[in-house]
C-alpha positions in Angstrom: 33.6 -49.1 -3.9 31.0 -48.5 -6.2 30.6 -44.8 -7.7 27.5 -43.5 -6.8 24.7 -43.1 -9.5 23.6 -39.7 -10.0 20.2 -39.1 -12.0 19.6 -36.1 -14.1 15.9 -35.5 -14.3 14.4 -33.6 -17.2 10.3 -33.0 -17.4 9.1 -31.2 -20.8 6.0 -30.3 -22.6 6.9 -28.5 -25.6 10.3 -28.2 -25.4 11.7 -28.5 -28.4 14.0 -25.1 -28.8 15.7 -25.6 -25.6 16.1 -29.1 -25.1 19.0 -29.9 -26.9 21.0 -26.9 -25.1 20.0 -28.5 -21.5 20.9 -31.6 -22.2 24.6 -30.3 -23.4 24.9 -28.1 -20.9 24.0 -31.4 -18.1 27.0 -33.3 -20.0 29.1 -30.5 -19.5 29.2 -29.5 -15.9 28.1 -33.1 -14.3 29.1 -35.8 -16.8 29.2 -38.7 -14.6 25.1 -38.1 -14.2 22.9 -40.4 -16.5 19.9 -37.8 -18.0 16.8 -38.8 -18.3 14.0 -36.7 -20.3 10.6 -37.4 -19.1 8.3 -36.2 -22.0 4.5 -35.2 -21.2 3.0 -35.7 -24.5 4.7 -33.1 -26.0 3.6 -32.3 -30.0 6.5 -30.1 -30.9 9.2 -33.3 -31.8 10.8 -32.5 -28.1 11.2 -36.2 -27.7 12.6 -36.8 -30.6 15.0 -34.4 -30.1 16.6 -35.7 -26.8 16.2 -39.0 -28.3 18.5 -37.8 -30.9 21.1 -36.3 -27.7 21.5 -39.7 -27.2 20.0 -39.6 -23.3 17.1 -41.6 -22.2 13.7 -40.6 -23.3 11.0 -41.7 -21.0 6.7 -41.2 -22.5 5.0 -40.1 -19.5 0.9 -40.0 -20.9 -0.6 -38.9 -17.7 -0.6 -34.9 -18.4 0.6 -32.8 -15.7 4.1 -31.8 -14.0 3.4 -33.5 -10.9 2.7 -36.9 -12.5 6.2 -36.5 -14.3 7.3 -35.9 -10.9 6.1 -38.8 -9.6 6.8 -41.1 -11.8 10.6 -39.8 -12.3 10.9 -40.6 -8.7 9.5 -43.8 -9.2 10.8 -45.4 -12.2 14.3 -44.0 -12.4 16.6 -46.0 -9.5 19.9 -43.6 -8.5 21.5 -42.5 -5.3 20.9 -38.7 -5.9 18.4 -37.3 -8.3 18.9 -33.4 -9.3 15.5 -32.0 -11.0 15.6 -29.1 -13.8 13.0 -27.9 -16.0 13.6 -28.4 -20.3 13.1 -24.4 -20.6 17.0 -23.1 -20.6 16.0 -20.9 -17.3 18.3 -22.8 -14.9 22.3 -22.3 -14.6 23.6 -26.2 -14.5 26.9 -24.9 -13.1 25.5 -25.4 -9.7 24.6 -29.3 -10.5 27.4 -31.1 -9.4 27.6 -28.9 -6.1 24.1 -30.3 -5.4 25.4 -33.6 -5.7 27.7 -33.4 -3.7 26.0 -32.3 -0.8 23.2 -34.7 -1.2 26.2 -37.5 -1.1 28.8 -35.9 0.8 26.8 -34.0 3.6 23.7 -36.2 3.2 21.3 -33.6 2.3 18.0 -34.9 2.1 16.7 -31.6 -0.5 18.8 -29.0 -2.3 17.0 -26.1 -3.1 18.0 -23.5 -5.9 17.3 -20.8 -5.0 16.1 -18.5 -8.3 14.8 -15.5 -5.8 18.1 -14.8 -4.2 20.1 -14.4 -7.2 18.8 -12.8 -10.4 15.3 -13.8 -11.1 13.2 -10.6 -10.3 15.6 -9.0 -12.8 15.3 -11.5 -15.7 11.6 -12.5 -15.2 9.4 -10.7 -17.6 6.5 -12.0 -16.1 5.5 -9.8 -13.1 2.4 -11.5 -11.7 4.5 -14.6 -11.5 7.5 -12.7 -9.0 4.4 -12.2 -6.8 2.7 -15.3 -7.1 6.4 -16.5 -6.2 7.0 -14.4 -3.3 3.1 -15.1 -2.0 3.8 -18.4 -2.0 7.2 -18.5 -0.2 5.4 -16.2 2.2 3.1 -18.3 3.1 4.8 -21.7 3.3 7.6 -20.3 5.3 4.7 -18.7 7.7 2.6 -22.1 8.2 5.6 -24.8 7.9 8.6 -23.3 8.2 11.7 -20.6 7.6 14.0 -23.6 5.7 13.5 -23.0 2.2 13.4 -19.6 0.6 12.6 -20.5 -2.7 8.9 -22.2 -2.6 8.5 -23.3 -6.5 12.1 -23.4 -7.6 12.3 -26.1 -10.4 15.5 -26.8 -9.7 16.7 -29.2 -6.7 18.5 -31.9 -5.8 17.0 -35.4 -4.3 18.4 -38.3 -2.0 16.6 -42.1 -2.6 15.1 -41.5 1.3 13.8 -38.0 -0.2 12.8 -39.5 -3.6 11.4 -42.8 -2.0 9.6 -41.3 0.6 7.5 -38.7 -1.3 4.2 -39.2 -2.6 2.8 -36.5 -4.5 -0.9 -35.7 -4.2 -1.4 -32.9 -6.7 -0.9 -33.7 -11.1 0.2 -30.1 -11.6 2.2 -27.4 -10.9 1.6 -27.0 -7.1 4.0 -30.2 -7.3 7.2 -27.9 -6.2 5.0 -26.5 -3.8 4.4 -29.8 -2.1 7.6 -31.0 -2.1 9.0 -28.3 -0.5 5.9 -28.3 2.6 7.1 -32.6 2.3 10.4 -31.4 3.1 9.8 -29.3 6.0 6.9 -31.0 7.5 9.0 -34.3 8.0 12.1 -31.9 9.1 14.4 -33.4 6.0 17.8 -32.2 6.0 17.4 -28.8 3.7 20.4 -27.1 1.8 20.2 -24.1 0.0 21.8 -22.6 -3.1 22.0 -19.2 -4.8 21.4 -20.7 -8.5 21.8 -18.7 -11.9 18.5 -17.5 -13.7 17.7 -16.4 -16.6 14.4 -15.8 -19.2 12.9 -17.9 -21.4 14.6 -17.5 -24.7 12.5 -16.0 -27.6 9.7 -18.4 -28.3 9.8 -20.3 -25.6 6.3 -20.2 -23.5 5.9 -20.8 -19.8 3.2 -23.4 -19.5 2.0 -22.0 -16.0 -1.4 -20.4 -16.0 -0.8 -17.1 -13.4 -4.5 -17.2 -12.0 -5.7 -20.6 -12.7 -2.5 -22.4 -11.3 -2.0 -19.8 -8.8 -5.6 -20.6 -7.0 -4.7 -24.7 -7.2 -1.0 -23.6 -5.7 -3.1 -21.7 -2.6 -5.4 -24.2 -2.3 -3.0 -26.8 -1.6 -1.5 -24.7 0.8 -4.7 -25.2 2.7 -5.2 -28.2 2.5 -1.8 -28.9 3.9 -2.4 -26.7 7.0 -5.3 -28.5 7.6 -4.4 -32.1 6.9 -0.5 -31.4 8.4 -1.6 -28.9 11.5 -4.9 -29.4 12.1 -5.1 -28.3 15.5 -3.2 -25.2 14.3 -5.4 -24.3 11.5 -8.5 -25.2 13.6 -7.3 -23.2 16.3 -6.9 -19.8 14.0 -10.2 -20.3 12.8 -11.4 -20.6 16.5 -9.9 -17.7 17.4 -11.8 -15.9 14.3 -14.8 -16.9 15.3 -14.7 -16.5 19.1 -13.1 -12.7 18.0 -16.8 -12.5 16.3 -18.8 -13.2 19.1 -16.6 -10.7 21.3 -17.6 -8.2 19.7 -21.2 -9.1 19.0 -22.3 -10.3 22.3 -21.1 -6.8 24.3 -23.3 -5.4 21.5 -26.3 -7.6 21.7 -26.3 -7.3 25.4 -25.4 -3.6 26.5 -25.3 -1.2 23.3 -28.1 -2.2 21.0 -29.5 -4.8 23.2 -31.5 -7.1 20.5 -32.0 -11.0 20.9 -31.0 -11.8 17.0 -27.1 -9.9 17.9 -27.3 -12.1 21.2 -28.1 -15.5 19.5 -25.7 -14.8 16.9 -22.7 -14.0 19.1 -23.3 -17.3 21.2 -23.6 -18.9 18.2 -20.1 -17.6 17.0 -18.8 -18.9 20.5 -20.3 -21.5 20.0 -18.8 -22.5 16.9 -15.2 -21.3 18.5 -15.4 -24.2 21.1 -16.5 -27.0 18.6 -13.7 -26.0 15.9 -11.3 -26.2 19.1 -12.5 -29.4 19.8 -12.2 -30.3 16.6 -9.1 -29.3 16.0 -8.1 -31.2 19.1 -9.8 -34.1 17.9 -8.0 -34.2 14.4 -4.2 -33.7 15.8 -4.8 -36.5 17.7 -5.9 -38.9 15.1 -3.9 -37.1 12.1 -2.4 -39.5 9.3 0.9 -37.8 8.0 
């Protein structure tokens, strides 16, 4: 029988002082895994460096982590794919247990978990551990309890997984959507306590708090809209019909005024048709 092929995924932008260790520390917990480096028009020699490693180097010009994503998943052929960042934050001692689940116990998504083991103690970057939990929050609320760990960088892939998936965003709301992917089309979903630590001294998270933050909750929406459209159409039914429940009792018996009146049927009003709607779209939806 054939051995499996097992694909070792690397996206960088400015990498260049933790590269090197990655790559070495790929080789020496999973060394049956070819390593790829996909390198997003880094300026600081990064590819040059892995180049130098000896792994394959792979010039991705379209700037932004989720078109490295994509086009790892599209170019590189293998049977499992295992994703890690360039940045030395990740513990590889987990990789080959991630294989082995996606080939073994044909896991369709392995998800390191960073927030279960010892990331709020080695991440110096507060906002981020919120932004993190938010997240996590709110994708386990709206899609599902099966992943703990929203925006891990770290997983593991089968071909269905990594054939199926289409990303939709260029950025980093990428590991958001492929964890709401994941759930959405009820994949098979493993998880694992990983190893974390902090960027080492120099080293910069590319990640902008506020700016990528919004873009991260903003896809969120527009997943619950486009994914569960009678869902989302209903809660914002439900706002609005709460609206005119108050106002029209108002209007009518304790400050009985025609403007209050007209603007609580128009509220219900409103309600019915974003039912409707909602109706409407579920119906006709496009995963």
């Amino acid at each position: 029988m054939n051995m499996p092929e097992i694909a070792l995924l690397i996206p960088c932008y400015n990498e260049a002082p933790t590269i090197a260790k990655v790559i070495d520390e790929a080789r020496e917990f999973i060394p049956e895994a070819t390593i790829y480096v996909f390198d997003n028009n880094s300026t600081d020699g990064t590819g040059d460096i892995a180049r130098a490693k000896g792994v394959q180097v792979v010039d991705e010009p379209r700037q932004g982590k989720g078109n490295v994503v994509e086009a790892m998943l599209r170019k590189v052929e293998a049977d499992c794919y295992i994703m890690v960042d360039g940045d030395d934050t990740y513990d590889l001692s987990s990789a080959r247990e991630m294989a082995r689940q996606v080939l073994a116990d044909k896991v369709d998504m392995v998800v390191g978990d960073r927030l279960a083991g010892a990331y709020y103690a080695e991440n110096k970057r507060p906002f981020h551990g919120f932004g993190n939990a938010v997240v996590t929050f709110l994708v386990r609320l709206l899609f599902g309890k099966g992943i703990k760990d929203v925006m891990t960088g770290y997983r593991a892939f089968s071909r269905r997984f990594a054939k199926a998936f289409k990303p939709r965003t260029h950025g980093f709301e990428i590991e958001t959507e492929l964890s709401i992917f994941a759930l959405y089309r009820r994949m098979k979903i493993a998880t694992m306590t990983i190893g974390y630590r902090d960027r080492p001294e120099g080293c910069f998270s590319k990640l902008n708090t506020y700016r990528d933050g919004i873009k991260i909750l903003a896809l969120i929406a527009r997943c619950f809209f486009r994914l569960r459209p009678l869902a989302a159409m209903s809660t914002l039914a439900a706002l609005f019909f709460l609206v005119s429940a108050i106002l029209l009792p108002v209007g009518f018996l304790a400050v009985p005024t025609t403007p209050i009146i007209m603007t609580g049927v128009v509220f219900l009003v409103l309600s019915i048709f974003l039912l409707a709607t909602g109706i409407l779209l579920d119906a006709f939806k496009k995963e």
